[in-house]
C-alpha atoms as one frame of an Amber mdcrd trajectory, in Angstrom:
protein
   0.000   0.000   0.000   3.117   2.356   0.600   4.227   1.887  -3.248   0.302
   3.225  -4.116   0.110   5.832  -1.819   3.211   7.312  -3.588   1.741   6.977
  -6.888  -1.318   8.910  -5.995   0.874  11.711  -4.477   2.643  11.815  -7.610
  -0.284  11.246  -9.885  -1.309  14.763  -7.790   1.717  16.120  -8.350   2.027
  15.486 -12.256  -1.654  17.268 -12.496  -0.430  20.350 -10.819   2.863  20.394
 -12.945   0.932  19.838 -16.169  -1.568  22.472 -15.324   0.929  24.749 -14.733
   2.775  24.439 -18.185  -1.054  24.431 -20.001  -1.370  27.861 -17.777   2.068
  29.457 -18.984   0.974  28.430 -22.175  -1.806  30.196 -21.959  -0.192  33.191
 -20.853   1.940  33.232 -23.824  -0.676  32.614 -26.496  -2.258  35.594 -25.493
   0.418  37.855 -26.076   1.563  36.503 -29.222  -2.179  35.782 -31.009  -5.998
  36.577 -29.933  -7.312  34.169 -32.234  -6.296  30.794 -31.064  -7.903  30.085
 -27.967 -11.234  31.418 -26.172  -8.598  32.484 -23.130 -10.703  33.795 -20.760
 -13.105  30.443 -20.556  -9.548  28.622 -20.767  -8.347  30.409 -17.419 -11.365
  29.459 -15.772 -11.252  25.791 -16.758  -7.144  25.560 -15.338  -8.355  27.624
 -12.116 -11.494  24.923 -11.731  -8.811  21.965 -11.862  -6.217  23.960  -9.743
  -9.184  23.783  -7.132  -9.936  19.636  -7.624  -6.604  19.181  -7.328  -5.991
  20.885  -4.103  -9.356  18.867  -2.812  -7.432  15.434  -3.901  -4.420  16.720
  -2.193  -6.786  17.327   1.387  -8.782  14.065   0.259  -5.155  12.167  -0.069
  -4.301  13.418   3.350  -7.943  12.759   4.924  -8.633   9.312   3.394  -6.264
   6.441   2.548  -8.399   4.415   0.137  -5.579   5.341  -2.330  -6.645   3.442
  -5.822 -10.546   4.538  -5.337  -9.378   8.179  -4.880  -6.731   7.431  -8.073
  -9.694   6.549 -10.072 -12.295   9.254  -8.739  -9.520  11.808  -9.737  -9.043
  10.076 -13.477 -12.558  10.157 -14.234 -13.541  13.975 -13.437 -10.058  14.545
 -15.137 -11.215  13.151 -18.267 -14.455  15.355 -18.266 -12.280  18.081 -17.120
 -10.225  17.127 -20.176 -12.949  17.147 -22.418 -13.978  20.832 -21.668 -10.522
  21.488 -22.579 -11.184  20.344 -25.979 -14.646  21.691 -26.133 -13.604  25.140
 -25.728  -9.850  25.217 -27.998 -12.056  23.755 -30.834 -13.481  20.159 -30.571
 -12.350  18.907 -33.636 -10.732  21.613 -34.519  -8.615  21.748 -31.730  -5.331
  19.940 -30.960  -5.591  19.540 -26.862  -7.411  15.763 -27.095  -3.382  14.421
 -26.400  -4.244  15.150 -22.664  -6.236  12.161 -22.900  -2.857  10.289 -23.337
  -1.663  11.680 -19.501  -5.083  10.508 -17.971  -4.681   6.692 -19.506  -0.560
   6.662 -18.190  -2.016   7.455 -14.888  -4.406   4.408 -14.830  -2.143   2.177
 -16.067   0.659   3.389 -13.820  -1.571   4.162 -10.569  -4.227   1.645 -10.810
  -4.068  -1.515 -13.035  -3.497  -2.643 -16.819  -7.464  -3.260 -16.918  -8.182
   0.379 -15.553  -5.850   1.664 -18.882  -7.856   0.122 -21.118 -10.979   1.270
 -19.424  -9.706   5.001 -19.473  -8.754   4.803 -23.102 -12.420   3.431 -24.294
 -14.273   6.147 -22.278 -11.391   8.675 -23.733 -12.458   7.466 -27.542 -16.017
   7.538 -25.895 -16.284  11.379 -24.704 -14.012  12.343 -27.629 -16.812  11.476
 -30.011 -19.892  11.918 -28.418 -18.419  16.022 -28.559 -17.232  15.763 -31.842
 -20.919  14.121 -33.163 -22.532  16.628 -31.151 -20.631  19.609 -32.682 -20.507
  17.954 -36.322 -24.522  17.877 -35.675 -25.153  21.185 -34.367 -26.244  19.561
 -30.897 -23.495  20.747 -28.833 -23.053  24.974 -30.171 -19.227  25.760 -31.351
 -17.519  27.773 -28.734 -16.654  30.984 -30.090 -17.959  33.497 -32.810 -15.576
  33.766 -35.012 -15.602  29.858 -36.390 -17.441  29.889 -39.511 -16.061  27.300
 -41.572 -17.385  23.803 -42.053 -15.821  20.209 -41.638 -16.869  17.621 -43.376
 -18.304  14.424 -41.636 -15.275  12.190 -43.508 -12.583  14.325 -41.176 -14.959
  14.018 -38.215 -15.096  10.440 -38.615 -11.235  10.105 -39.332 -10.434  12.370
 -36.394 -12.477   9.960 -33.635 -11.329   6.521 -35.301  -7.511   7.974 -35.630
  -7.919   9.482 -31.623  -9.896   6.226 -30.084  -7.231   4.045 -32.060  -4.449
   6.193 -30.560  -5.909   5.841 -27.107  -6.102   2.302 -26.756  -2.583   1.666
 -28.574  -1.181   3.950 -25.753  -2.980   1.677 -23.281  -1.225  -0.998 -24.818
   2.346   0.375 -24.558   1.951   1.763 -21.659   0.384  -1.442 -19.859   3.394
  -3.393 -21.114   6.126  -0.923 -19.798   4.178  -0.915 -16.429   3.647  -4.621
 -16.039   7.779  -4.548 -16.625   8.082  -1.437 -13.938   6.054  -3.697 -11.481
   7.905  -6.821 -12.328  11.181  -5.137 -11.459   9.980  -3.545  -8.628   9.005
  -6.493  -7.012  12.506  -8.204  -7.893  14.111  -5.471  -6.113  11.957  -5.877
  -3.364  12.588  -9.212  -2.943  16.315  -8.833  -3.394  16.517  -6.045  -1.122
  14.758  -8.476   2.123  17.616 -11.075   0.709  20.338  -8.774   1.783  18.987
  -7.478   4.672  18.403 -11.243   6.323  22.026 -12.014   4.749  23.289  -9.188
   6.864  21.487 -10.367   9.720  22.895 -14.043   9.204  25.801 -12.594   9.436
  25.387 -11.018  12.241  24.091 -13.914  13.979  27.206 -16.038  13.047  29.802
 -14.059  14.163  27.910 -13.703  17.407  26.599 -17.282  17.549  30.683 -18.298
  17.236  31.742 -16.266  19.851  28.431 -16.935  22.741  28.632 -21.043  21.738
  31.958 -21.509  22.693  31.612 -19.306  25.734  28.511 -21.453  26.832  28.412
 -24.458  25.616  31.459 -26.204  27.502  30.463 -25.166  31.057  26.740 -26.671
  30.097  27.868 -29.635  29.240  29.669 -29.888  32.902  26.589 -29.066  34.368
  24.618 -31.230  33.161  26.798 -34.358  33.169  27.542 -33.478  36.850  23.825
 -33.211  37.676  22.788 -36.851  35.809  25.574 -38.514  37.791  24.499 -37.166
  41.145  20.904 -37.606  40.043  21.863 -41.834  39.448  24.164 -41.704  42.503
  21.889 -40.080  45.288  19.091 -41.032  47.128  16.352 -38.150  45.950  12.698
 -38.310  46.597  10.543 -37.384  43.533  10.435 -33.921  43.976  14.088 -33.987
  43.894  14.394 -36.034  40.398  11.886 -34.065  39.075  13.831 -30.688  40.023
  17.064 -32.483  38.540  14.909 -33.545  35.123  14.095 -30.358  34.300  17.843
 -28.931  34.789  18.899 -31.899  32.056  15.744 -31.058  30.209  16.380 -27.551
  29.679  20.391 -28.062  29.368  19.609 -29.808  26.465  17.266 -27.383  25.154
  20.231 -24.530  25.587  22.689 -26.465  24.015  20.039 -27.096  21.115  20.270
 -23.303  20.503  23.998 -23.181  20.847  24.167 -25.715  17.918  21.817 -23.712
  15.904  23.646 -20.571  16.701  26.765 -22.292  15.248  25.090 -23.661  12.177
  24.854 -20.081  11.340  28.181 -19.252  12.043  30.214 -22.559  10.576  28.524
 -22.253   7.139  30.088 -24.043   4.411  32.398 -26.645   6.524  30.279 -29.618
   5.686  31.569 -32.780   3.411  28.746 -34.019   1.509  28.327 -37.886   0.359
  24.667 -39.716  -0.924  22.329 -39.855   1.214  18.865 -41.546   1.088  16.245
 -38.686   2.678  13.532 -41.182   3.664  15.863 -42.456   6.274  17.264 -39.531
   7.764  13.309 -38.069   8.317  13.119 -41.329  10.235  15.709 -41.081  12.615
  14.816 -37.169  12.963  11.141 -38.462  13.854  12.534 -41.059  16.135  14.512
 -38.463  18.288  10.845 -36.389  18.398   9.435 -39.086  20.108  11.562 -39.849
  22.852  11.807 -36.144  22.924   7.978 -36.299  23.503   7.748 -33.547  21.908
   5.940 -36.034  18.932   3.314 -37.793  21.088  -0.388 -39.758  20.670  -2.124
 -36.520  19.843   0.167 -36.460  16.558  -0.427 -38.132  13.033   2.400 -38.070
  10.171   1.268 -38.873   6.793   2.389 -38.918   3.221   4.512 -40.348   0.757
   8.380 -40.313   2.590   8.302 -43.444   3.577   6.927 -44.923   0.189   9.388
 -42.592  -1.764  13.461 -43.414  -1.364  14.881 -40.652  -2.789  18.922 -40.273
  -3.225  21.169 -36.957  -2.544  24.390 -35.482  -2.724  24.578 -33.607   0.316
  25.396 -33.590   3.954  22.599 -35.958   6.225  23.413 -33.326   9.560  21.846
 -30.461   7.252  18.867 -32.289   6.736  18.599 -33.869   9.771  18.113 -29.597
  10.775  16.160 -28.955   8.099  13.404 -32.069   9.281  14.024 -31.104  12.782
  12.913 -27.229  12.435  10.442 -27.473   9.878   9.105 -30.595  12.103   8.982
 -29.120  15.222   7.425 -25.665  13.705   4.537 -27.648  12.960   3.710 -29.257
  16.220   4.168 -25.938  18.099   1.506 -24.740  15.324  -0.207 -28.045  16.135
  -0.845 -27.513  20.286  -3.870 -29.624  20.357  -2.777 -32.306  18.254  -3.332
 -32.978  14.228  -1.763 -34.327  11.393   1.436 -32.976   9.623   1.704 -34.201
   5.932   4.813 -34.875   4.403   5.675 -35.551   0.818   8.699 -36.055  -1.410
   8.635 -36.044  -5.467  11.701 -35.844  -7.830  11.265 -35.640 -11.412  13.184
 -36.654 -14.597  15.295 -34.191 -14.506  16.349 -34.903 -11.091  14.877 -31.871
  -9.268  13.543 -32.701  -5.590  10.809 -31.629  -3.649   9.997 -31.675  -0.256
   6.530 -30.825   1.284   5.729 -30.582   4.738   1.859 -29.652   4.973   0.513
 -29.003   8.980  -3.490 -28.521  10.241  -2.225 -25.461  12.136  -3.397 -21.937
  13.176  -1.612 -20.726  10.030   0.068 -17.002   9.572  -0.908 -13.573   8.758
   0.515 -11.844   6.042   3.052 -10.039   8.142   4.072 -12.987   9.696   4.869
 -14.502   6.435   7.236 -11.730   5.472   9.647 -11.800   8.372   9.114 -15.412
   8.697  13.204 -15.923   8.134  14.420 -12.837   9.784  16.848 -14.277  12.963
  15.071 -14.428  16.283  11.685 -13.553  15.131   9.526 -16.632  16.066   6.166
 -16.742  16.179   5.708 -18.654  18.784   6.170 -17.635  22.881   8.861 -20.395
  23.100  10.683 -20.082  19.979  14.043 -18.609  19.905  13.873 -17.137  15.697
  16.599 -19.603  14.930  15.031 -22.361  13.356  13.966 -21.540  10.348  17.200
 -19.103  10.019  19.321 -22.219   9.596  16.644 -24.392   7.658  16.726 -21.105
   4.622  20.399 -20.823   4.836  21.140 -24.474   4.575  18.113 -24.409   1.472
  20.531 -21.610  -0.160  23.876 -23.294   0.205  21.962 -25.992  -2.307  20.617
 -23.206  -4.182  17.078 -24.343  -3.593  14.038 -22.214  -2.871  11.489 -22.431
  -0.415   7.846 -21.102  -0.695   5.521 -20.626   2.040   1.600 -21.085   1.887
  -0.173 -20.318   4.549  -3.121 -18.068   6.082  -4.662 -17.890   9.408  -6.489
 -21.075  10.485  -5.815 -22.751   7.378  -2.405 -24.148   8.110   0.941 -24.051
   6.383   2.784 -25.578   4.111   6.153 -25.300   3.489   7.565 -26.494  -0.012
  10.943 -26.943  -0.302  12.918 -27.129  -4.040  16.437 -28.451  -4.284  18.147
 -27.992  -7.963  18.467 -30.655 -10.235  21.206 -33.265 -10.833  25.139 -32.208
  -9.409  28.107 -34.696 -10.171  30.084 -35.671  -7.021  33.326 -34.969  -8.498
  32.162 -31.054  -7.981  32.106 -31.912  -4.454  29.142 -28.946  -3.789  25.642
 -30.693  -3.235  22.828 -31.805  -5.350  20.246 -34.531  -6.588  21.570 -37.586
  -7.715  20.544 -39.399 -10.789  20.293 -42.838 -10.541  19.069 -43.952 -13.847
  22.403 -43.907 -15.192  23.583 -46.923 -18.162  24.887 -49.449 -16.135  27.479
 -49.634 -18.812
């Protein structure tokens, strides 16, 4: 909504600028020639749209239902328009280009469709005057036009203009679609560099926090597991001790995400078969108990036994995260759906589909930024590693998802790499066994 409020407050803008050059214009017809233009009904036409555009500017400010007020202003501006041409002639006249400005705008402001739409009712009230002052319905502006034009130029003038308006519409629909397209690609690429920065960021102070931390846990909670075997505790006790293991553990979880970020890169990578590491990854979620009863995992993995050339610790992170994302979306219990296709040319897909409470819009757009999470016990880590691992493959992941309608999260991993590049990729295994 940003980009289109800053169209409107240029398409304002433009109006004002063009008014002023038709105004100066003006100005200096009249002291070169009386004869061209009816002057004085000119200045009042450029002061009546000097006033609508100051009422767009206070509407702009007022209101922010920016493409209604975009096409509000483009319709009086084309009857505004057409007194213009009215009064320097009709026909006669050569002002009915300023129907060309008022069909950029809609293409530019609004939409492709809304170009089109300008240009037909352009063609539309350029002939309706031009019939009416061809048939005497609509009086000539002016007394001293006495001359006659015959109904072949009047005909030729409105198929020539309406033929010019929509061929305008065309170009200009076509350069905007590109604007729009490139627009968005710098969009996009702008959010890559920003959460490249912040990855970077995040390694350099993952590296230097893990090793500070991660050493001393350990201690701890090896010391506490032997004293919790070796003592005599009552329950309260063991269950004080369980939770200092339990949430050791869930530290030094972080600490190894934290230097995923940071060691980058340092992996060797061999075949792997993916079916199998999603089952040891769902085996350490159950005894976990973090996947329980109240959980249901479907689809085609196990069916599907898909080779790789990568490293099985990445995607033992990337299953883990993406996994345990669901369930947290998942409190009550559901099923999560997961799927994996490859096609001929090698390409591999992997689909992880939940029942959750899904994501808002905004969620979805900061989604990988580090340590946002969208949950209360999440640390914004996750899914951090999961896209940079994705991008050392030079895969893609998409993200579907809206609120209470679940998510799904499709990963795409590039097609076949040999193994003497030693970089990571699908595997092709109908090779001649020659």
């Amino acid at each position: 909504m940003d980009s289109k409020k800053r169209d409107v407050f240029w398409l304002i803008i433009l109006r004002l600028i063009i008014l002023t050059a038709l105004f100066i214009s003006a100005i200096s017809i009249q002291f070169s020639t009386s004869t061209f233009l009816p002057l004085n009904a000119f200045y009042y036409v450029i002061i009546i749209a000097y006033a609508l555009s100051l009422l767009y500017l206070a509407l702009y400010f007022w209101d922010h239902h920016y493409i209604f007020q975009a096409g509000i202003q483009i319709f009086f501006d084309l009857f505004w328009i057409t007194a213009v041409v009215y009064i320097s002639g009709g026909v006669r006249g050569s002002f009915y280009f300023l129907y060309i400005f008022a069909i950029i705008a809609a293409s530019v402001v609004i939409s492709n469709r809304a170009a089109y739409l300008t240009a037909c009712l352009s063609a539309v009230l350029f002939g309706l005057l031009a019939n009416g002052m061809f048939l005497g319905l609509i009086p000539n502006y002016g007394a001293d036009i006495t001359d006659e034009i015959s109904l072949g130029i009047v005909i030729n003038n409105i198929i020539i203009a309406g033929c010019v308006f929509v061929l305008v519409a065309f170009l200009i629909n076509y350069v905007s679609s590109s604007l729009r397209k490139t627009r968005k690609a710098l969009e996009m690429t702008q959010r890559e560099l920003e959460m490249k920065k912040w990855l970077a960021v995040a390694g350099e102070v993952s590296a230097r926090v893990a090793h500070e931390i991660r050493n001393p846990l350990a201690g701890i909670s090896g010391a506490v597991q032997i004293l919790r075997e070796e003592l005599q505790l009552d329950e309260q006790q063991r269950d004080l001790m369980n939770i200092v293991i339990r949430e050791s553990e869930r530290v030094s979880q972080s600490i190894e995400q934290f230097l995923n970020l940071a060691l980058a890169g340092k992996d060797t990578f061999s075949s792997i078969e993916l079916s199998s590491i999603l089952d040891e990854t769902l085996t350490l979620l159950m005894r976990s108990g973090e996947l329980n009863e109240n959980y249901k995992i479907g689809g085609n993995y196990s069916s599907e036994k898909i080779m790789y050339f990568g490293n099985s610790n990445q995607f033992k992170q990337i299953f883990w995260n993406l996994i345990k994302n669901s369930l947290k979306a998942m409190p009550e219990g559901g099923e999560l759906q997961i799927d994996f296709t490859q096609d001929e040319r090698s390409s591999v897909e992997l689909r992880f589909k939940d029942q959750g409470k899904g994501m808002e819009e905004e969620e979805k757009k900061r989604l990988f930024e580090p340590y946002y999470s969208g949950f209360k016990r999440g640390n914004g880590i996750g899914l951090v590693v999961v896209h940079r691992i994705v991008d050392e493959y030079r895969g893609k992941i998409e993200i579907f998802s809206g609120p209470d309608t679940g998510t799904e999260v499709v990963i795409k991993l590039p097609p076949v790499q040999t193994q003497k590049t030693k970089k990571p990729g699908a595997l092709n295994l109908k090779r001649d066994s020659h």
